[in-house]
N, C-alpha and C positions, 0 to 999 in steps of 0.2 A: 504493500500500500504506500509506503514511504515514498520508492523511486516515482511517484506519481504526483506529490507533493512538491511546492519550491518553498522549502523553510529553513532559514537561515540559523548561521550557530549561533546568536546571539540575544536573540529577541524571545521573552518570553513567550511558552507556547500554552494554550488553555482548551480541552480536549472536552468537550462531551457528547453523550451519547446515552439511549436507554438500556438498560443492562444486557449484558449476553452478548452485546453488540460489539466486541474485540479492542475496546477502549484503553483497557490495561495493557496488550500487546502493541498496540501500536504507538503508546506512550514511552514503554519498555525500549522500543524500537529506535526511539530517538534518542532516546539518552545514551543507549549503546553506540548510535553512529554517527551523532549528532554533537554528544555532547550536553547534559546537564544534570537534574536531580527530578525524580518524580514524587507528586506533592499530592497526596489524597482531598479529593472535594467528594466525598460519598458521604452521607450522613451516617452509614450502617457502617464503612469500612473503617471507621473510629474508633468502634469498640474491643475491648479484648477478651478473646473469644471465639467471636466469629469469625474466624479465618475463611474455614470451609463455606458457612450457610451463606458468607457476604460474597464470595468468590474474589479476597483478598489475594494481592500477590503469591505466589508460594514463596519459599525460604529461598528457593532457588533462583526464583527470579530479583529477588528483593540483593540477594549476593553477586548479580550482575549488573546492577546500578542501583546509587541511594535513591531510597523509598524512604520519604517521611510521612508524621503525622494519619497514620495508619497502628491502629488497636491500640495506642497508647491511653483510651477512655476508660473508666473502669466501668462494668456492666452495670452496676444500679447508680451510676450518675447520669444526671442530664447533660443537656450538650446543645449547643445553637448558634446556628451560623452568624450569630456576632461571637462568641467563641473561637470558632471554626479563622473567622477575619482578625481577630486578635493574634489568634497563633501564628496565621499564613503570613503577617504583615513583614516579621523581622527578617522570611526564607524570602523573601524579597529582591535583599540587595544580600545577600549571604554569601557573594561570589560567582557560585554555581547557577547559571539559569536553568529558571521555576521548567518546568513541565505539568502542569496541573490536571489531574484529571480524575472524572467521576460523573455519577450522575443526580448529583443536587444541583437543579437549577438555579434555585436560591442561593446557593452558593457560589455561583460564576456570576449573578447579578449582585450578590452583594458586593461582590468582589471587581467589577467593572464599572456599576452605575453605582455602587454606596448603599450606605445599610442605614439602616435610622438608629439613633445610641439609645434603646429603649432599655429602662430599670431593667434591672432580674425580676423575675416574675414571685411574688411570697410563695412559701410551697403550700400553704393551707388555700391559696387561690388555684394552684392548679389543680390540686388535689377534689376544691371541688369541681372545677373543667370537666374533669376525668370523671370523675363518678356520674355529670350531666349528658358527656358523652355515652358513658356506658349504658347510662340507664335511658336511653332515648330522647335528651333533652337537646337534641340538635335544634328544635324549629325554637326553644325558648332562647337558645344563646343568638341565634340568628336574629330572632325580634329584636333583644338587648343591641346587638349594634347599630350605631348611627348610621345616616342614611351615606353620606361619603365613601366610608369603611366599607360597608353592603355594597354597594356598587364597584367594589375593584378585588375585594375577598371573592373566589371561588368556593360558592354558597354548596357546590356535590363535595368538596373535599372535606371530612370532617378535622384533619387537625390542622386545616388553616381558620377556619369555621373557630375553633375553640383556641388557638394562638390570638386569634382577633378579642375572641372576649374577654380572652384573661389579661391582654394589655390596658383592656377600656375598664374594666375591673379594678386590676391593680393601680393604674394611676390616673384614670378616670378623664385621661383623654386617648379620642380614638385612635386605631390604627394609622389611618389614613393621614390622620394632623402631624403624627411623628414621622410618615415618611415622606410626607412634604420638607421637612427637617432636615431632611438627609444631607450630610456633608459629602464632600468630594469621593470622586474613589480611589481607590487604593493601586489599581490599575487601569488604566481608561483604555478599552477596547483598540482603536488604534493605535498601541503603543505594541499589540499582542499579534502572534498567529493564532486566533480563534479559529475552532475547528467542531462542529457536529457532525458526527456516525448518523448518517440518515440509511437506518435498515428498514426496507420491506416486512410488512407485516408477516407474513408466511413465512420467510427467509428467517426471521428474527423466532416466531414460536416454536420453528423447529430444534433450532438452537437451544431456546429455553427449556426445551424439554429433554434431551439429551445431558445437558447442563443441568439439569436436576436429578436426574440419573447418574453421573458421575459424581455429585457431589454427597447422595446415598451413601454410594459404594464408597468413594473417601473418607465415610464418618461422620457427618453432617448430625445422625443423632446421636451420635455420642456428645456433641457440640449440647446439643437440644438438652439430653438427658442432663447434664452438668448443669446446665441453668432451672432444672423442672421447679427448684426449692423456692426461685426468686420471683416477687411479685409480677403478675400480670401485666399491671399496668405501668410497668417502666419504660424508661424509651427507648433502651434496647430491644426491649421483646417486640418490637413492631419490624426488626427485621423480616424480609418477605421469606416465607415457607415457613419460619420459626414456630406460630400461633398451630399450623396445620400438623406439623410434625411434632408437636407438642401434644397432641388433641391424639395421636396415634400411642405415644406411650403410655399415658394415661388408661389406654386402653376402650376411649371414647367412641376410636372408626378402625377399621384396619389401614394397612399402611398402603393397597392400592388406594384407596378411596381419600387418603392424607395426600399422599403425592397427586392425586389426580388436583384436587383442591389444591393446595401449593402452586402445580401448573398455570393451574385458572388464576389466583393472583399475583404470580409472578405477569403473564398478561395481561392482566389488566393495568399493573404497577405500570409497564412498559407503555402501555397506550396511555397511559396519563403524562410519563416523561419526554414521549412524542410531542403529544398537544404542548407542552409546555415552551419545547423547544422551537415545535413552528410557530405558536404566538410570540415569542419572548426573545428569539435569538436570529432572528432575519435580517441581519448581518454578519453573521458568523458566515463560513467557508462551510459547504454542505460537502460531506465526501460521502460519496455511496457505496451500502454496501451490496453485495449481489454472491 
């Protein structure tokens, strides 16, 4: 894929794509021939733990060029892409050019257009978030935002839905008035070689599902098994397949019927990362894949 590319040794490069879709190979790829350091922007590829279920570099590849800011999270902490932009800010000018890659969108806009400096969230506010999520109170947290906020929140996604209210909650102005706010970014797009994996739907489920198949057979619930003890509602456990292959040891489904389910929201996760990227990234470099 590379010799197809005109990307220079020098200029930070910023890669995304929706999962499965060869993002980490051809990150990998550059740093080998290229020259730099690759810089995790995955929300899930943070945690430690998930190697296997996040499809985190192997040891192998991670020993053929630096890989940072990958599993260094602990599993029952939280984590958020002002976090995420704190850390990235200092591998910056580090020496080594950035290679960034992942599939948090949020994370490449924080990171290009700027992020809004929003409090930490109290944890008895998110706490109750979570419990209004769980327990069906998506259209009350929906009412609770102002109308600016509602109109730029993606009102299907429930943890942008409840990131909105716990802001307007916690400091009692809306989402939307803090990211008007928003200072400069940290890397401004034409400084970068932005880059989105635009994979074909077909091309990309077949992938995902092979890709969960291998990752079975790697261990993935022994990963699972090791976390069974830790509350549900952490932000780790929203890793994709985790909930499904969870529900298998438990002894809830068999483990066709987990992995089938796993499949289905692994796709669906992937069709959301899509839309994201055609609304949100229509300046980026599209490379296809096939």
């Amino acid at each position: 894929m590379l010799s197809h590319l005109d990307i220079s040794r020098d200029r930070p490069v910023l890669i995304a794509g929706p999962t499965a879709s060869g993002k980490s190979a051809l990150a990998l790829e550059i740093a080998e021939r290229l020259g730099g350091v690759v810089i995790n922007a995955d929300s899930m590829q943070v945690y430690d733990g998930w190697r296997i279920l996040t499809a985190r570099p192997s040891p192998e590849d991670e020993a053929r060029a630096p890989h940072l800011l990958y599993g260094h999270v602990a599993q029952d902490a939280a984590y958020s892409a002002g976090q995420w932009l704190r850390e990235v800010a200092p591998l910056l000018s580090g020496g080594e050019r950035p290679i960034i890659v992942g599939g948090t969108g949020l994370y490449f806009t924080a990171l290009t257009q700027g992020l809004a400096e929003i409090p930490p969230i109290p944890e008895d506010v998110r706490e109750k978030a979570d419990a209004l999520r769980l327990d069906g109170g998506m259209d009350r947290m929906i009412a609770a935002l102002d109308a600016q906020t509602a109109a730029r929140v993606d009102l299907k996604n429930p943890m942008r839905v409840q990131r909105a209210w716990e802001v307007q909650c916690a400091t009692g102005r809306g989402l939307a008035a803090w990211q008007d706010a928003t200072p400069a970014p940290l890397l401004p797009l034409p400084q970068c070689h932005a880059l989105v994996l635009d994979a074909p739907r077909d091309w990309l489920n077949t992938r995902i599902a092979h890709r969960l198949e291998a990752m079975i057979e790697a261990g993935a619930l022994d990963e699972v098994r090791t976390h069974l003890h830790r509350p549900r509602e952490r932000q780790a456990a929203r890793a994709i397949g985790a909930p499904e292959l969870a529900a298998y040891l438990r002894g809830e489904c068999t483990l066709v019927a987990a992995t089938e389910a796993a499949t289905i929201a692994t796709r669906q996760f992937a069709k959301r990362q899509r839309t994201w990227f055609r609304a949100r990234m229509k300046d980026w470099q599209r490379i296809a894949r096939t």
